[in-house]
ZADO-1210 file (C-alpha; in nm, 4 decimals, padded with zeros to 6 digits):
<atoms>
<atom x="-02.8238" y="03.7461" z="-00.8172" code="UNK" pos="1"/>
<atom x="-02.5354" y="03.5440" z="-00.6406" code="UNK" pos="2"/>
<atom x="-02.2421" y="03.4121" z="-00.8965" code="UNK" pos="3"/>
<atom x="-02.1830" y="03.0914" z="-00.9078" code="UNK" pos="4"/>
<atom x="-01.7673" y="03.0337" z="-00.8489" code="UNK" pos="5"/>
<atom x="-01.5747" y="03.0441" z="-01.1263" code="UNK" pos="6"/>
<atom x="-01.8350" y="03.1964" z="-01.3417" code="UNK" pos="7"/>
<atom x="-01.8759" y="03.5231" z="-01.4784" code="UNK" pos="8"/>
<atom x="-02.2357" y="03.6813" z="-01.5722" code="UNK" pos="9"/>
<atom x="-02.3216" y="03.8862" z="-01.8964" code="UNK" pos="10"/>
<atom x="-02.6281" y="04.0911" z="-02.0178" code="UNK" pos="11"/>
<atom x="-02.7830" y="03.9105" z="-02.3374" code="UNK" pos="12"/>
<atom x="-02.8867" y="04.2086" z="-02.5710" code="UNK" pos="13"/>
<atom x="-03.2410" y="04.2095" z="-02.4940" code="UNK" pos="14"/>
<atom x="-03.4509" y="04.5423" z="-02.4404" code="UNK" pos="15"/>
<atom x="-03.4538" y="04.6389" z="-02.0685" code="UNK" pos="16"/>
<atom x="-03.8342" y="04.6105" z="-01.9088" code="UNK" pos="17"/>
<atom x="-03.9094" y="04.7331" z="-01.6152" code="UNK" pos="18"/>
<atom x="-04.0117" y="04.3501" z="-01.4931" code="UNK" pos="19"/>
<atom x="-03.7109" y="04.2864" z="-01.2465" code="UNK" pos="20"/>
<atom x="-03.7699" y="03.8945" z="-01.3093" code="UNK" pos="21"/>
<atom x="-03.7986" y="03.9463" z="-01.6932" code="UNK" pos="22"/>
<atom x="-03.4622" y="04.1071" z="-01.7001" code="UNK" pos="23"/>
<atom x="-03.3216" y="03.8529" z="-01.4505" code="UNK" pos="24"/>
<atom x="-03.4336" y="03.5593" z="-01.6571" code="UNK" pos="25"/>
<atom x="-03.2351" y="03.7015" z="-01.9186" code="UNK" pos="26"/>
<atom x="-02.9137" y="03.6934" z="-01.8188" code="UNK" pos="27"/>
<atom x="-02.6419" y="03.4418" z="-01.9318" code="UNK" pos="28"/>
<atom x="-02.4236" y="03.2521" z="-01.6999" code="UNK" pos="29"/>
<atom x="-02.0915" y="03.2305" z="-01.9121" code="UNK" pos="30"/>
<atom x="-01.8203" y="02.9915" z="-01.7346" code="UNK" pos="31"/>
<atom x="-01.4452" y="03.1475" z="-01.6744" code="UNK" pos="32"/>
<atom x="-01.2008" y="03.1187" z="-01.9316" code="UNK" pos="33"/>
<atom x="-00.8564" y="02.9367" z="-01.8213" code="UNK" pos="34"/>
<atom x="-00.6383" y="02.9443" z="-02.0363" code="UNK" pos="35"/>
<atom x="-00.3338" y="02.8871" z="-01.8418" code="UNK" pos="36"/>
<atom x="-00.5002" y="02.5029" z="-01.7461" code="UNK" pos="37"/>
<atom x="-00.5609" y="02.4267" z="-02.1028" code="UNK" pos="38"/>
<atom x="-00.1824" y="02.4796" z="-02.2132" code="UNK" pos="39"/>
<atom x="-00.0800" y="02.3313" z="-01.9065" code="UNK" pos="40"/>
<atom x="-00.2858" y="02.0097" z="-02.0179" code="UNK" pos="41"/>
<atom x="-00.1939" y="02.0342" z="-02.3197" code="UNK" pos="42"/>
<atom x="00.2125" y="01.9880" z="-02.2209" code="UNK" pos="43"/>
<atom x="00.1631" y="01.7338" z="-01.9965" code="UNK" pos="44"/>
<atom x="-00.0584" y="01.5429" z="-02.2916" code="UNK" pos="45"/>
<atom x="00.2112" y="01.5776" z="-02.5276" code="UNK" pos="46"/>
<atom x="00.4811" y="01.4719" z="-02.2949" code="UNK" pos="47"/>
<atom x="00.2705" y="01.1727" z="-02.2107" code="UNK" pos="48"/>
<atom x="00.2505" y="01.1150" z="-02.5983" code="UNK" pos="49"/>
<atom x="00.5945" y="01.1212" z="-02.6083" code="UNK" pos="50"/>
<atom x="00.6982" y="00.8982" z="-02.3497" code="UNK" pos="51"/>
<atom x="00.4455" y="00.6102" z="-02.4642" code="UNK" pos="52"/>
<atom x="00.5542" y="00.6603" z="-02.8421" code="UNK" pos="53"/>
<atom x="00.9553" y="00.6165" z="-02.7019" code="UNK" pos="54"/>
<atom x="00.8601" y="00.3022" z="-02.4872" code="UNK" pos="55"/>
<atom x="00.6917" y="00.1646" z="-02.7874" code="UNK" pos="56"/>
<atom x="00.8829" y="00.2404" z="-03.0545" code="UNK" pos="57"/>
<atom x="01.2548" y="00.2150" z="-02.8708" code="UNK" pos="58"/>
<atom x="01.3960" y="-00.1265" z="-03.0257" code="UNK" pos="59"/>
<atom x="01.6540" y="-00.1271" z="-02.7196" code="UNK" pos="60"/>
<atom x="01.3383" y="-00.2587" z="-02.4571" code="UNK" pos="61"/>
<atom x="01.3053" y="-00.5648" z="-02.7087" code="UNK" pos="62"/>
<atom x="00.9023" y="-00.6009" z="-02.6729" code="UNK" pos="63"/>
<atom x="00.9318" y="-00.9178" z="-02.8850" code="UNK" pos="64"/>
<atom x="01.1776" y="-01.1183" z="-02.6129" code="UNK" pos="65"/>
<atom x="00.9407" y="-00.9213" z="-02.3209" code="UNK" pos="66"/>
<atom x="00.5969" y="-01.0970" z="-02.4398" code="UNK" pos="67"/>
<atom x="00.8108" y="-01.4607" z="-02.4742" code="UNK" pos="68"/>
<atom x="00.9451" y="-01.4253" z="-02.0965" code="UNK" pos="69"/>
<atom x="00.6002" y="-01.2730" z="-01.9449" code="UNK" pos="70"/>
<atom x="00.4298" y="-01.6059" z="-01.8926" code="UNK" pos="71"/>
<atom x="00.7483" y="-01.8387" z="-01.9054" code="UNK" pos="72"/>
<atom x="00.7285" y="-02.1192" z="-01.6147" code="UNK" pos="73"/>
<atom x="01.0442" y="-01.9723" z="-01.4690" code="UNK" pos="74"/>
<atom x="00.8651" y="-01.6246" z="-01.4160" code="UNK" pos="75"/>
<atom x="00.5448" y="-01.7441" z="-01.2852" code="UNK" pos="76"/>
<atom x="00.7395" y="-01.9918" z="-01.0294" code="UNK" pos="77"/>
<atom x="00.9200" y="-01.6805" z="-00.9321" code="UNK" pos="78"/>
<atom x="00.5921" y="-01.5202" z="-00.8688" code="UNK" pos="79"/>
<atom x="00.4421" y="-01.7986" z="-00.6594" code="UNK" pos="80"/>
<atom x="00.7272" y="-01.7768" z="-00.4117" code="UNK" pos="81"/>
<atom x="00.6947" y="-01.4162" z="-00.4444" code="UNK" pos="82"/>
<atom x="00.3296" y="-01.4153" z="-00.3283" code="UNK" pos="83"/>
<atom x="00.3740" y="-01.6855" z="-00.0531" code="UNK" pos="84"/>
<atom x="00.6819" y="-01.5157" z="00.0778" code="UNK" pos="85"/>
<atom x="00.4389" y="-01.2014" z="00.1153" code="UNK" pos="86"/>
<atom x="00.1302" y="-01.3772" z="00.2595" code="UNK" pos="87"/>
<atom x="00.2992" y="-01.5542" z="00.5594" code="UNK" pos="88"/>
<atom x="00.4648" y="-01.2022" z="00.6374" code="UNK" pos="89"/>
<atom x="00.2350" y="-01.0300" z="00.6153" code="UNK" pos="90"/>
<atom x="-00.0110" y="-01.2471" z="00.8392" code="UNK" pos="91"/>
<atom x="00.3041" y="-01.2634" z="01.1079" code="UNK" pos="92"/>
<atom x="00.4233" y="-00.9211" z="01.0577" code="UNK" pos="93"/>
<atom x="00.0583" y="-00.8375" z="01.1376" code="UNK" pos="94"/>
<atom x="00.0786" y="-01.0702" z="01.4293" code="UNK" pos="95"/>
<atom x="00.3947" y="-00.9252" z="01.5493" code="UNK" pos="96"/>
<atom x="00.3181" y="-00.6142" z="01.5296" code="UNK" pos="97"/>
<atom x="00.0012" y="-00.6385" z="01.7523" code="UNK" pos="98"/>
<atom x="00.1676" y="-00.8077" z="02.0271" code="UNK" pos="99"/>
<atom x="00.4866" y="-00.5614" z="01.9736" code="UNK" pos="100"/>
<atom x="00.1917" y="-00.2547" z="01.9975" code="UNK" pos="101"/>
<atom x="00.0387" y="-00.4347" z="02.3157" code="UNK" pos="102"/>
<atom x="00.3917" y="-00.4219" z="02.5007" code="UNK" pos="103"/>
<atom x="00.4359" y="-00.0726" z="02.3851" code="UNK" pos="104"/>
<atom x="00.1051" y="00.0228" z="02.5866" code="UNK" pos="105"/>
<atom x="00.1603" y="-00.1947" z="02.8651" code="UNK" pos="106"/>
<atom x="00.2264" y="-00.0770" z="03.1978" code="UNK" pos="107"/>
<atom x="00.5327" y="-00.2845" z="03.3026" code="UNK" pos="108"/>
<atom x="00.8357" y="-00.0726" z="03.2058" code="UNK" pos="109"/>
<atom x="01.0120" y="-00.3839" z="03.1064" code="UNK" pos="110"/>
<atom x="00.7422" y="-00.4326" z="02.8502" code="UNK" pos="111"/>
<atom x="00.7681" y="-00.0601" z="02.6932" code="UNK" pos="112"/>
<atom x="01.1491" y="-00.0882" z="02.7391" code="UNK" pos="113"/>
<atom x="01.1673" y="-00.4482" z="02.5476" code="UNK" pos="114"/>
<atom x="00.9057" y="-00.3633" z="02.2922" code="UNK" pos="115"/>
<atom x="01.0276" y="00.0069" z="02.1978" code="UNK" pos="116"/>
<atom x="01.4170" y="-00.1326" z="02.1394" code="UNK" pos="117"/>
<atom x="01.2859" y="-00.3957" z="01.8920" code="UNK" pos="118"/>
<atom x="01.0977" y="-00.1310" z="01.6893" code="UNK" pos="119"/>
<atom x="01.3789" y="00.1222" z="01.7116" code="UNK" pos="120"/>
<atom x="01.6330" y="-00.1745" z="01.6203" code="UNK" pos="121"/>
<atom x="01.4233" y="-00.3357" z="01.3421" code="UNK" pos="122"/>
<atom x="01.3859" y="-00.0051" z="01.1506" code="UNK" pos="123"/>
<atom x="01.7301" y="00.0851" z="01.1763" code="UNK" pos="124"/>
<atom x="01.8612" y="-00.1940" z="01.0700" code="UNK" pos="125"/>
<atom x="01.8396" y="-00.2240" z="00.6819" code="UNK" pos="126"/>
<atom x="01.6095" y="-00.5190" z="00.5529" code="UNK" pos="127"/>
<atom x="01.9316" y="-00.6747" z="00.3608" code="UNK" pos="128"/>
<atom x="02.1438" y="-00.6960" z="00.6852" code="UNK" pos="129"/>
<atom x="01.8824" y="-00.9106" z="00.8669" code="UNK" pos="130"/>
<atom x="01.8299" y="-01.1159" z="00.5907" code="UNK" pos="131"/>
<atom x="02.1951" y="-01.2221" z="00.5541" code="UNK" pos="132"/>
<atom x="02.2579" y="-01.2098" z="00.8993" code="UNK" pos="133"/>
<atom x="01.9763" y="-01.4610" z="00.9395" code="UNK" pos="134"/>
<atom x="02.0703" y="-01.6293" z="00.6267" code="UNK" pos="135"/>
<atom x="02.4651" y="-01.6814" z="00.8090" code="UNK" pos="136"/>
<atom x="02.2347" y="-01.7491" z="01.1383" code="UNK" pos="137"/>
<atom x="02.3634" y="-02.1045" z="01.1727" code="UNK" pos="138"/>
<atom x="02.7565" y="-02.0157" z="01.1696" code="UNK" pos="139"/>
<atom x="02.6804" y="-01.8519" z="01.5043" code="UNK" pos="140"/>
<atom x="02.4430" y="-02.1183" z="01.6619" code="UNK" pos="141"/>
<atom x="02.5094" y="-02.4749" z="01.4948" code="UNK" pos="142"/>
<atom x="02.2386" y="-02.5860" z="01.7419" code="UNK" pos="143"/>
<atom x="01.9400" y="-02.4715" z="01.8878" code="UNK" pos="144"/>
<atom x="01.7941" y="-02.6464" z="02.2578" code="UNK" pos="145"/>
<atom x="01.5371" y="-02.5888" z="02.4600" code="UNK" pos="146"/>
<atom x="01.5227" y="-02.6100" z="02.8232" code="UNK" pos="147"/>
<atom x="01.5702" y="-02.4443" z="03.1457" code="UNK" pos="148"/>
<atom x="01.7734" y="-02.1227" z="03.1196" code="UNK" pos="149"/>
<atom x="02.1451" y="-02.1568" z="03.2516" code="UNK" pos="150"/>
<atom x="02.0690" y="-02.5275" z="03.2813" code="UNK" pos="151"/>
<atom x="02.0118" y="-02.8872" z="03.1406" code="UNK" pos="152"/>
<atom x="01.8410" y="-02.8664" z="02.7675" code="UNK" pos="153"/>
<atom x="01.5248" y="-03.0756" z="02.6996" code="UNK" pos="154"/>
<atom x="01.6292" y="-03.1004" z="02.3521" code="UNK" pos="155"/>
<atom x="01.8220" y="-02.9675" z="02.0725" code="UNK" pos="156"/>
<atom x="01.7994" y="-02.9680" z="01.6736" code="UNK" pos="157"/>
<atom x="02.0388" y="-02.8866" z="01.3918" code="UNK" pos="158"/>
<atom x="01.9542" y="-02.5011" z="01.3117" code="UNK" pos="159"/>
<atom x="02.0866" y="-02.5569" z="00.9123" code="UNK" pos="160"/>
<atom x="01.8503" y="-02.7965" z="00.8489" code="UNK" pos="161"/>
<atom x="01.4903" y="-02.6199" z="00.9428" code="UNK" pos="162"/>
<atom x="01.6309" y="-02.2613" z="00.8392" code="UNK" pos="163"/>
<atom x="01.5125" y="-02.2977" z="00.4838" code="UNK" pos="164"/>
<atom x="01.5847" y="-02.0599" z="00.2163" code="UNK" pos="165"/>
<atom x="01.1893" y="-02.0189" z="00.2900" code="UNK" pos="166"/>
<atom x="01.2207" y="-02.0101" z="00.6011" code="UNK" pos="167"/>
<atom x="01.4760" y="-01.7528" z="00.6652" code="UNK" pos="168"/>
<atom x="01.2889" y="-01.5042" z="00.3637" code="UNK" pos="169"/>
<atom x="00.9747" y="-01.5262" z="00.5640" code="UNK" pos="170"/>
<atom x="01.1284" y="-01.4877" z="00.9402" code="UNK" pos="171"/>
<atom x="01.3392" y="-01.2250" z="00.8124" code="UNK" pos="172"/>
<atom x="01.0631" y="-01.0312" z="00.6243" code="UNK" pos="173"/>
<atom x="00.8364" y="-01.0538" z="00.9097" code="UNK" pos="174"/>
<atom x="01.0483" y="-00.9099" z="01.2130" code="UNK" pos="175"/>
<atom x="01.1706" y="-00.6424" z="01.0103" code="UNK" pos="176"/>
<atom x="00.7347" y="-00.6234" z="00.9055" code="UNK" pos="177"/>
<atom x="00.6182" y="-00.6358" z="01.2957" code="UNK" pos="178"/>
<atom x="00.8298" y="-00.3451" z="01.3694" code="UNK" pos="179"/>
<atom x="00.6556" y="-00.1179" z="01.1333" code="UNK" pos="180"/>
<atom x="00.3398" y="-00.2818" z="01.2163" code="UNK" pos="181"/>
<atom x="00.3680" y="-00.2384" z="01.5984" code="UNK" pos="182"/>
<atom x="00.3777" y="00.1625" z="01.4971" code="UNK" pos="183"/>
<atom x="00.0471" y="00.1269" z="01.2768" code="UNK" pos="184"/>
<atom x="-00.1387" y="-00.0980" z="01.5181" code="UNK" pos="185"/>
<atom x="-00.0073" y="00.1664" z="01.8549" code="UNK" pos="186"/>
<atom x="-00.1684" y="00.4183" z="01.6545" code="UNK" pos="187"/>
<atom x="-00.5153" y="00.2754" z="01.5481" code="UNK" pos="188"/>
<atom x="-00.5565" y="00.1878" z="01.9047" code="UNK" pos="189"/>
<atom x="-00.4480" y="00.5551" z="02.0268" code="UNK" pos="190"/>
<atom x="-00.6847" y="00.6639" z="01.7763" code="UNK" pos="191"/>
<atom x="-00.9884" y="00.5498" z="01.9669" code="UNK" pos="192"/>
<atom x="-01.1690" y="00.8216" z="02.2097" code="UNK" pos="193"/>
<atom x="-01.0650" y="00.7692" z="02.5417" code="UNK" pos="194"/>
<atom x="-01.4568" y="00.8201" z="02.6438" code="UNK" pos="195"/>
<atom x="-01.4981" y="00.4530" z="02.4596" code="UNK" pos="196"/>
<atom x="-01.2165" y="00.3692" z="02.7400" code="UNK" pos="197"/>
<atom x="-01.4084" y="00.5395" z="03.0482" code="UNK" pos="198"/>
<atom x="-01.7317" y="00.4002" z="02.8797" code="UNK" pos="199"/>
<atom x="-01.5949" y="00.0219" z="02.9035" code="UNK" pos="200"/>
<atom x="-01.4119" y="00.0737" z="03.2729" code="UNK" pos="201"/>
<atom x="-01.7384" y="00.1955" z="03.3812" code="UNK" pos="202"/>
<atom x="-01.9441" y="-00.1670" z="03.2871" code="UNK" pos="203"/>
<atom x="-01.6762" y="-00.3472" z="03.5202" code="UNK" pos="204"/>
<atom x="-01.5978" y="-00.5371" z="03.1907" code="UNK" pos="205"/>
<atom x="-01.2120" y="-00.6692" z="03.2072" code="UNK" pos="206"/>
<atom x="-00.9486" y="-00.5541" z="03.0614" code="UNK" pos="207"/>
<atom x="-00.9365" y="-00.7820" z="02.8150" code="UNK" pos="208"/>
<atom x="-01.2914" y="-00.8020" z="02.6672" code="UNK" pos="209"/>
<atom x="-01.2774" y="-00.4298" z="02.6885" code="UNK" pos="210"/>
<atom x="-00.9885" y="-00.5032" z="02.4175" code="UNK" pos="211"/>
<atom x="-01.1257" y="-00.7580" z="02.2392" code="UNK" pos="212"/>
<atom x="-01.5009" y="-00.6389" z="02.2002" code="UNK" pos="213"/>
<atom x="-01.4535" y="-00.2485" z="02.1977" code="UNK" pos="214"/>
<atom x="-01.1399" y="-00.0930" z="02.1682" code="UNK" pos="215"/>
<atom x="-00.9619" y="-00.3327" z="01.8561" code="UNK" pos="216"/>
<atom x="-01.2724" y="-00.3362" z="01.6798" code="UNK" pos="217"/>
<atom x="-01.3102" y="00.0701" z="01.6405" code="UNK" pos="218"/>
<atom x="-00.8733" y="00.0456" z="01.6030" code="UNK" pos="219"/>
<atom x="-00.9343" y="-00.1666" z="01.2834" code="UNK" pos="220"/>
<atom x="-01.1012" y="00.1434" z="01.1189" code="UNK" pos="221"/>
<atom x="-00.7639" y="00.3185" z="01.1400" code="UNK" pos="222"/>
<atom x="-00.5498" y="-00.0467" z="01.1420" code="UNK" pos="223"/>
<atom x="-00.6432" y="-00.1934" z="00.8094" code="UNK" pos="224"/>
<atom x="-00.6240" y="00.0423" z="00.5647" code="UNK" pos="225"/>
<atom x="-00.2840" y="00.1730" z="00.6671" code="UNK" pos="226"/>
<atom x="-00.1821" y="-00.1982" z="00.6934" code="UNK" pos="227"/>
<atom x="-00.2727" y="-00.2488" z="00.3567" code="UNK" pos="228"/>
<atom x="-00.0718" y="00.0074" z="00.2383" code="UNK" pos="229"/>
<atom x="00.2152" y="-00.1571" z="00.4224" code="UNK" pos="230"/>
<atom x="00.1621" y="-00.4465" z="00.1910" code="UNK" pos="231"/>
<atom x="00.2587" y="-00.2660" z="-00.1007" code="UNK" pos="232"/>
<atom x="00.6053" y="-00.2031" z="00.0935" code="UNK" pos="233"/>
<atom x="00.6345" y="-00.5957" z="00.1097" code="UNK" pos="234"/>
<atom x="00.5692" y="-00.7129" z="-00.1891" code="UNK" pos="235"/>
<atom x="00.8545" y="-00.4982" z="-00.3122" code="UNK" pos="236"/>
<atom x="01.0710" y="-00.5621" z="-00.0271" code="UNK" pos="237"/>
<atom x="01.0527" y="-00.9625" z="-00.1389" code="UNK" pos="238"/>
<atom x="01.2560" y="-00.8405" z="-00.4222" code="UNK" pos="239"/>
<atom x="01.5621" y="-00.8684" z="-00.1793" code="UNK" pos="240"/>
<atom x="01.4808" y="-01.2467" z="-00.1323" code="UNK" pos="241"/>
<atom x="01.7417" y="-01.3223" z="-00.3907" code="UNK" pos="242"/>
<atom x="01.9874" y="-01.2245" z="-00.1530" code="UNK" pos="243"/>
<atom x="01.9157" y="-01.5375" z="00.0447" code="UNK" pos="244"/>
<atom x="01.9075" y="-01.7511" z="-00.2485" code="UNK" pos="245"/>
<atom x="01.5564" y="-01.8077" z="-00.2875" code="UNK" pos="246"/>
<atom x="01.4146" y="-01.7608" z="-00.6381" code="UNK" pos="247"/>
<atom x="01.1256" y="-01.5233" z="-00.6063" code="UNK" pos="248"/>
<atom x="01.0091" y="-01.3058" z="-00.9178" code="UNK" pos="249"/>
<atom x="01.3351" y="-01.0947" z="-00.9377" code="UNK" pos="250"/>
<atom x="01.5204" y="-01.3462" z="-00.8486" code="UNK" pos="251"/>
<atom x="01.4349" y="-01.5755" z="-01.1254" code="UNK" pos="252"/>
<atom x="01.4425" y="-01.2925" z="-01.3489" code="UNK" pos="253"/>
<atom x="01.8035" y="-01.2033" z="-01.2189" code="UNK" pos="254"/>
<atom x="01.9335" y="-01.6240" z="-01.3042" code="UNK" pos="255"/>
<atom x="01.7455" y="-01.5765" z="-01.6351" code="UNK" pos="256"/>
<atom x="01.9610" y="-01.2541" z="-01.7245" code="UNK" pos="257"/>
<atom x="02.2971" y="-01.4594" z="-01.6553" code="UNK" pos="258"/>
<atom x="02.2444" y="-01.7056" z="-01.8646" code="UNK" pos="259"/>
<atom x="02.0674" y="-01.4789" z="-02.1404" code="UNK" pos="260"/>
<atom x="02.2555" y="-01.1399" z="-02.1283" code="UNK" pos="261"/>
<atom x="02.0955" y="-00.9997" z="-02.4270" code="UNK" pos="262"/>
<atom x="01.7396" y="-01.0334" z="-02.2755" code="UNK" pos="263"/>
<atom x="01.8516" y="-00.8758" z="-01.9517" code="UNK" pos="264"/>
<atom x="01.6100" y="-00.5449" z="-02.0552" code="UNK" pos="265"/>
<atom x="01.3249" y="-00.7592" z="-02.1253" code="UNK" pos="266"/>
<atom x="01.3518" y="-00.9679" z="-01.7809" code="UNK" pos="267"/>
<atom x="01.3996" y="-00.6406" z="-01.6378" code="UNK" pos="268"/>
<atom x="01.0502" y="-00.4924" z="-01.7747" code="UNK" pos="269"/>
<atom x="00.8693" y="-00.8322" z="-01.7024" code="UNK" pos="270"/>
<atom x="00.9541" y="-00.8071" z="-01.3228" code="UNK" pos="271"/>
<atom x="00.8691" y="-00.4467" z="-01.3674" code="UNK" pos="272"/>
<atom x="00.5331" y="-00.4896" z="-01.5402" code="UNK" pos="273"/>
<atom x="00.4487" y="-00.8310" z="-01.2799" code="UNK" pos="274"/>
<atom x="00.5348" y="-00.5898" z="-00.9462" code="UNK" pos="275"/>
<atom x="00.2949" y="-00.3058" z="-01.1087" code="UNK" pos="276"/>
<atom x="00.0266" y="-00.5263" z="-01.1571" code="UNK" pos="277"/>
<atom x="00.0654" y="-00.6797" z="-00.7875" code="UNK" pos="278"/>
<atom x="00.0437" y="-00.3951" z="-00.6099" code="UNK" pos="279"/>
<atom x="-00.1938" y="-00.2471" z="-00.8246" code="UNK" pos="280"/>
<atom x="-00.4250" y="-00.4984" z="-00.7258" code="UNK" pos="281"/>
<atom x="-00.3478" y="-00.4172" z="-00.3889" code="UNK" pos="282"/>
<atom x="-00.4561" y="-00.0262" z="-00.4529" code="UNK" pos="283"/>
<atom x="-00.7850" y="-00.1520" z="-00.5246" code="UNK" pos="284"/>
<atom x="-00.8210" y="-00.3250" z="-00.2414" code="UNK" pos="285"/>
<atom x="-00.6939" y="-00.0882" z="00.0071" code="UNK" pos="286"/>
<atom x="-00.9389" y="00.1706" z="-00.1793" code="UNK" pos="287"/>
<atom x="-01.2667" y="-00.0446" z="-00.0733" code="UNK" pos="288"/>
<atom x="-01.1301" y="-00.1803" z="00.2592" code="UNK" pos="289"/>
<atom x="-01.0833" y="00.2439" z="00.2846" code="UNK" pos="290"/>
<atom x="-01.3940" y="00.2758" z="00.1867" code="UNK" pos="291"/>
<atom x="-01.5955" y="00.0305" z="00.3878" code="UNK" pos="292"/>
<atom x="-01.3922" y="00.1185" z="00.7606" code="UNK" pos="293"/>
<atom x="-01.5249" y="00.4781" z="00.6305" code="UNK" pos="294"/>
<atom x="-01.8602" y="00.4127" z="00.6895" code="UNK" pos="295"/>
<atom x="-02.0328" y="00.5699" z="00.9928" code="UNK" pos="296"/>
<atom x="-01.7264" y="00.7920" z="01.0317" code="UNK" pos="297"/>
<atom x="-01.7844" y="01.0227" z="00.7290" code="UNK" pos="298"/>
<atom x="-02.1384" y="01.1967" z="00.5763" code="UNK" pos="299"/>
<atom x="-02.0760" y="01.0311" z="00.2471" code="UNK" pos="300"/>
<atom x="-01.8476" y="00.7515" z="00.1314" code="UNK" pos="301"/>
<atom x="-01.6122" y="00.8153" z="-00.1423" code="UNK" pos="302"/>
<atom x="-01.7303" y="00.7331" z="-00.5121" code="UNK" pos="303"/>
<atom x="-01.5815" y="00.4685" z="-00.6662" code="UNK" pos="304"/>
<atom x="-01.3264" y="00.4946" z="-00.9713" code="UNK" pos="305"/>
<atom x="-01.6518" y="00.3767" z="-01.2189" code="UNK" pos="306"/>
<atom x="-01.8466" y="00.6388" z="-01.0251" code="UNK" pos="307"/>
<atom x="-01.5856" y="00.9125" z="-01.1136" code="UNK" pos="308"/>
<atom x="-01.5552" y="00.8630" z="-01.4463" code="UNK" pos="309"/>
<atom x="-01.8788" y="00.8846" z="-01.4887" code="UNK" pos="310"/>
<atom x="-01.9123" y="01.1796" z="-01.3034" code="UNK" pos="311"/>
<atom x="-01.6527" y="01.3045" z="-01.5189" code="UNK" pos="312"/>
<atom x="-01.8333" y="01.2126" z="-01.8318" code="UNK" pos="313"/>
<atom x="-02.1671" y="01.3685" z="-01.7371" code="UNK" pos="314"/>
<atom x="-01.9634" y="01.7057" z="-01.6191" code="UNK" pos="315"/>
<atom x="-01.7316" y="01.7227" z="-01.9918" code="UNK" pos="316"/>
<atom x="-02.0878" y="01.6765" z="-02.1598" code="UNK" pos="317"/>
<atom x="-02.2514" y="01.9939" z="-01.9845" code="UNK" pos="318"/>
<atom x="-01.9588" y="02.1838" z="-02.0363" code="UNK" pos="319"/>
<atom x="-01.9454" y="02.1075" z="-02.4112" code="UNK" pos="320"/>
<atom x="-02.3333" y="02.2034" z="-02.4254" code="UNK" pos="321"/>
<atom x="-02.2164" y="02.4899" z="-02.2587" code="UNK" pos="322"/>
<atom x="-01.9897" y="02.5575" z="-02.4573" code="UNK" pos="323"/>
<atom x="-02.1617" y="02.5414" z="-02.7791" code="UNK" pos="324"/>
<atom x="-02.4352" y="02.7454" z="-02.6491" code="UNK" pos="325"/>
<atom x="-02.2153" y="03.0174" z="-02.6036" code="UNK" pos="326"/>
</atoms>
């Protein structure tokens, strides 16, 4: 009889019969001991224990000041800007970064040339940099015109007075976003089988439907998921907002601290807690969006977290039957 892995197989003392099924039937599938797991569990347990009994018990994080400041209006207008500032750049990071990935593809040189510089730039540049060089944008160009090039302007405008504290968060945010997202939209669209190229050329369809209505549609399988992980990234990166004077979560938490100095801690763990819950929700989501791009390209989709715990319950029951049946 084959063993099952990670089992072990003992006689149960039972007279031996010449029956080769009787004696078969009689034998005891006993799992493996691990012992080493078990104490290894058993650490990391306690050290967990340890670490939640600190944070709870430590009179220094000031739990009392944390739950007054959680849902202060201060905090939660700090969070608003936080989660605009993240939506518009992340819907023209996204933007960016597809048109960035198109030039990177193209075949004009010029394209390739222009396109790979800004990606190379934009993610060698640190994020802080562009936002206070954008944020100091105006005492290098007082005025902005448009026009012919080397000639007469149509028009002109006062730079200081669109580039909002808004404004410049978002715009800065999103061209240092559409560099990153060029790379992640290049490489869904590499990711497609060239046959689905060949296939297309081979219709006489144009270039561009053959875009539109076969290639970017299988890219998004490998596009959207790793662009939602990118999210995470920015909703952190808004953080440096402050910088720029706009009051976003940490920013308001930051003004808070200077006039309060003995809640700094508190404000501190309130940001914290707010930017763990944020992209948190945005685990879940890149899970399912994960989960439904997998379908078609996998034999079976990945269970849920609700389906593996209670797979996990269903397994820890046998094995205690198991167990006491040994």
């Amino acid at each position: 009889m084959s063993e099952p892995p990670g089992a072990t197989v003992t006689l149960a003392e039972t007279p031996v019969t010449d029956d080769p099924s009787k004696s078969l039937t009689a034998q005891r599938v006993r799992p493996l001991r691990r012992p080493g797991r078990w104490i290894v569990t058993a650490v990391v347990l306690v050290l967990i224990a340890q670490f939640v009994h600190g944070l709870v018990t430590n009179p220094f994080y000031q739990w009392d000041r944390w739950g007054y400041w959680f849902l202060r209006p201060t905090i939660l207008d700090g969070l608003v800007i936080t989660l605009e500032v993240t939506a518009y750049s992340a819907v023209l990071g996204l933007v960016g970064g597809i048109v960035l990935a198109l030039g990177r593809l193209s075949k004009s040189p010029v394209l390739r040339a222009a396109s790979w510089t800004y990606v190379w730039a934009l993610r060698s540049i640190p994020l802080i940099v562009v936002l206070i060089f954008l944020y100091n944008f105006s005492a290098l160009y007082k005025t902005l015109s448009v026009g012919i090039p080397f000639g007469p302007a149509f028009f002109s405008f006062d730079e200081s007075r669109l580039a909002t504290d808004m404004v410049v968060a978002v715009i800065g945010l999103s061209l240092n976003e559409a560099a990153y997202a060029a790379e992640v939209v290049r490489g869904g669209i590499l990711s497609v089988d060239q046959g689905q190229h060949e296939a297309a050329a081979a219709l006489g369809l144009p270039k561009g439907y053959q875009f539109r209505r076969i290639v970017f549609p299988q890219a998004l399988r490998s596009i959207i998921p790793n662009y939602v992980n990118q999210l995470i990234g920015l909703i952190k990166a808004t953080s440096l907002v402050f910088y720029v004077s706009l009051l976003d979560l940490f920013g308001s938490a930051q003004t808070m601290g200077s006039t309060y100095p003995g809640d700094t801690v508190p404000l501190l763990l309130v940001v914290t807690v707010w930017y763990l819950i944020l992209t948190s929700v945005v685990s879940v989501v890149q899970f399912y969006v994960e989960r439904h791009y997998a379908r078609g390209a996998t034999r079976s989709l990945p269970p849920t977290p609700l389906q593996k715990l209670r797979t996990g319950l269903t397994d820890l029951r046998a094995r205690i039957r198991q167990e006491a049946a040994v």
